[in-house]
C-alpha distance (Angstrom), angle and dihedral (degrees) to the residues before:
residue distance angle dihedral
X1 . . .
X2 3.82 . .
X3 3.44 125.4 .
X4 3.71 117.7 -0.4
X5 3.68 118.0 -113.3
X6 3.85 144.7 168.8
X7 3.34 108.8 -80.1
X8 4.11 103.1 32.7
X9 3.13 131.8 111.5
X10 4.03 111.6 -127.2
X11 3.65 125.0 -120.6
X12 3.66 120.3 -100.5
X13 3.53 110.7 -113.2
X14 3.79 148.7 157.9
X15 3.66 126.0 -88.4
X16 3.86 132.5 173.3
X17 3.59 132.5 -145.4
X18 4.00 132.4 169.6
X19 3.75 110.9 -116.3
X20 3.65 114.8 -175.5
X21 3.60 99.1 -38.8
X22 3.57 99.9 -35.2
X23 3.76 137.4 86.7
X24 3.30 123.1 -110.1
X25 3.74 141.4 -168.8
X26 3.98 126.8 -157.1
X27 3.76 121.2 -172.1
X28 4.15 110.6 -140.1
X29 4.03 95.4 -132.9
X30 3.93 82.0 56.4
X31 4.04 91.8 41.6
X32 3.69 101.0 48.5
X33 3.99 96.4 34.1
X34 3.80 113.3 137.9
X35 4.16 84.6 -19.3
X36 4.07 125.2 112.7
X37 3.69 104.8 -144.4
X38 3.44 143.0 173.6
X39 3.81 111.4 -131.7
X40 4.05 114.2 -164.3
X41 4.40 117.4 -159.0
X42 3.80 112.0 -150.3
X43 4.07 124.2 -177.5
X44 4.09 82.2 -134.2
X45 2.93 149.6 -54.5
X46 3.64 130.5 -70.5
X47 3.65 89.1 24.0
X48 4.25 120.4 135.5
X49 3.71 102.7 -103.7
X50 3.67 100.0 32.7
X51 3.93 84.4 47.2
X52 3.62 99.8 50.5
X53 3.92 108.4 17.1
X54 3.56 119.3 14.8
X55 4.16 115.2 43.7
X56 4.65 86.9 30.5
X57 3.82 92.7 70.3
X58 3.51 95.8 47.5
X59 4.08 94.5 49.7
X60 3.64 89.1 42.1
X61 4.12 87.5 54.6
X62 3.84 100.6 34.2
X63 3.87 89.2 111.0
X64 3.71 92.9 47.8
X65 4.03 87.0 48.2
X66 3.85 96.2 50.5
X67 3.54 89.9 43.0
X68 4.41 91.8 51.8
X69 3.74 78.1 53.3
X70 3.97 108.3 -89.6
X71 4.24 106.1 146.7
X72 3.85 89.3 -172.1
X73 3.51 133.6 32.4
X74 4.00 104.2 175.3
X75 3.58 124.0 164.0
X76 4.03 116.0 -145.6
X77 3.59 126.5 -158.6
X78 3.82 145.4 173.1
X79 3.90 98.4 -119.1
X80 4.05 126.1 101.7
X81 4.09 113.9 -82.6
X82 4.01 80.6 -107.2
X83 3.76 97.1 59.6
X84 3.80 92.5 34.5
X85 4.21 90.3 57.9
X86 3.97 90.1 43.8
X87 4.32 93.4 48.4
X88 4.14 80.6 39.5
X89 3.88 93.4 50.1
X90 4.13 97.1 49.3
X91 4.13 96.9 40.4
X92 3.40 98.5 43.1
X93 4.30 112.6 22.1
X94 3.73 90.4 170.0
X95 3.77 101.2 49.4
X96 3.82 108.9 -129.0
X97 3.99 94.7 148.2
X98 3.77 125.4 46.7
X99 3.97 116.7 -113.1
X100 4.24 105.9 -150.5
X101 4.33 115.4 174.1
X102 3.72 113.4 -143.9
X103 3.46 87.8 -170.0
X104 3.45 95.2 160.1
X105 4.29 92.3 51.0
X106 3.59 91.7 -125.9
X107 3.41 97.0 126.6
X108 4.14 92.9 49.6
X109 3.70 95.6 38.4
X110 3.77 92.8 48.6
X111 4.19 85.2 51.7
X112 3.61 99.9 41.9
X113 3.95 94.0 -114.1
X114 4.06 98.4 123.8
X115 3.10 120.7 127.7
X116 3.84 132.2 -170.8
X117 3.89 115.8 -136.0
X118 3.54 103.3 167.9
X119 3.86 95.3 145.4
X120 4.02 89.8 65.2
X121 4.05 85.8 51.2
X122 4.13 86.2 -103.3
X123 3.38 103.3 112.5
X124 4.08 111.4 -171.6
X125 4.04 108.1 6.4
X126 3.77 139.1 152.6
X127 3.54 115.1 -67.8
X128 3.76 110.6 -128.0
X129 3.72 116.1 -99.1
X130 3.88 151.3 132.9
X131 3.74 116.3 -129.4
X132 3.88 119.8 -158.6
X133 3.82 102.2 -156.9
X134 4.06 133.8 176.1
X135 3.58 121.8 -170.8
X136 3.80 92.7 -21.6
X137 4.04 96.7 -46.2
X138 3.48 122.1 108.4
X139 4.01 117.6 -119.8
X140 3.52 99.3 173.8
X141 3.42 135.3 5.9
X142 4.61 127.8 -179.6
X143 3.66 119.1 -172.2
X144 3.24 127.6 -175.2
X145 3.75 124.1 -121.2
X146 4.64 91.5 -132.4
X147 3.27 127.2 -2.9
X148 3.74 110.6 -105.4
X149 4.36 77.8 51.8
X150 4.23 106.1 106.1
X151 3.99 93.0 170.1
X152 3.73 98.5 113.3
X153 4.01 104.1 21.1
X154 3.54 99.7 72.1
X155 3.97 127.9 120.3
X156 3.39 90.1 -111.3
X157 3.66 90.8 62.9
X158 4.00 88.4 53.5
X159 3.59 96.0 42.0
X160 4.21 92.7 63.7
X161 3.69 87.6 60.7
């Protein structure tokens, strides 16, 4: 695919998530089908800004984002399905956003969103973005230009969409 952009549809590719007790994958094309979501990129979980600034304001506006017409709000990240349930279960207790591991990077490798952070001992990671998406094509779509950057990821940004 190359580098996402507005206008494309995205590739259809595994993700994994821990439901109940078991592991389970979810292909995009069936994920996003018919649905307008918001899809947030995070270099991992537990980290500073993704703890603190990035994934909060989109919990603490999930309601306002379903009701401006968002089906999905799912955040994606490049940790194990373990991790991803743990950081999923202490930021957001009530589950209003989706928490999906692409612990393998397929799904930012296949969109052009890696991003090599090998002097914070990451090595290849999600970059960090916000994805406007409807029925699998991408409206809108902010990266940032590091990963501790939060300049063009904010709700705001989603919100003027």
């Amino acid at each position: 695919m190359g580098e996402a952009r507005a206008g494309q549809r995205l590739p259809n590719i595994k993700l994994a998530e821990i439901v109940g007790m078991d592991l389970k994958t979810v292909e995009t094309d069936a994920l996003l089908a018919g649905r307008r979501a918001i899809l947030i990129g995070i270099p991992g979980a537990f980290t500073p800004t993704c703890s603190e600034r990035h994934v909060p304001q989109f919990v603490m506006a999930a309601d306002s984002l379903r009701a401006a017409g968002y089906d999905l709000i799912a955040c994606i990240m490049p940790n194990d399905p373990w991790v991803t349930q743990k950081f999923a279960q202490s930021i957001d207790p009530q589950r209003k956003l989706r928490f999906l591991s692409d612990g393998n990077l397929d799904f930012i490798k296949a969109t052009g969103l890696t991003s090599h952070e090998d002097e914070f001992f990451m090595g290849a990671r999600s970059a960090r973005y916000v994805m406007t998406v409807n029925n699998a094509v991408v409206e809108r779509l902010n990266v940032e230009p590091t990963i501790i950057s939060m300049s063009c990821t904010n709700l705001r940004d989603v919100m003027e969409v």
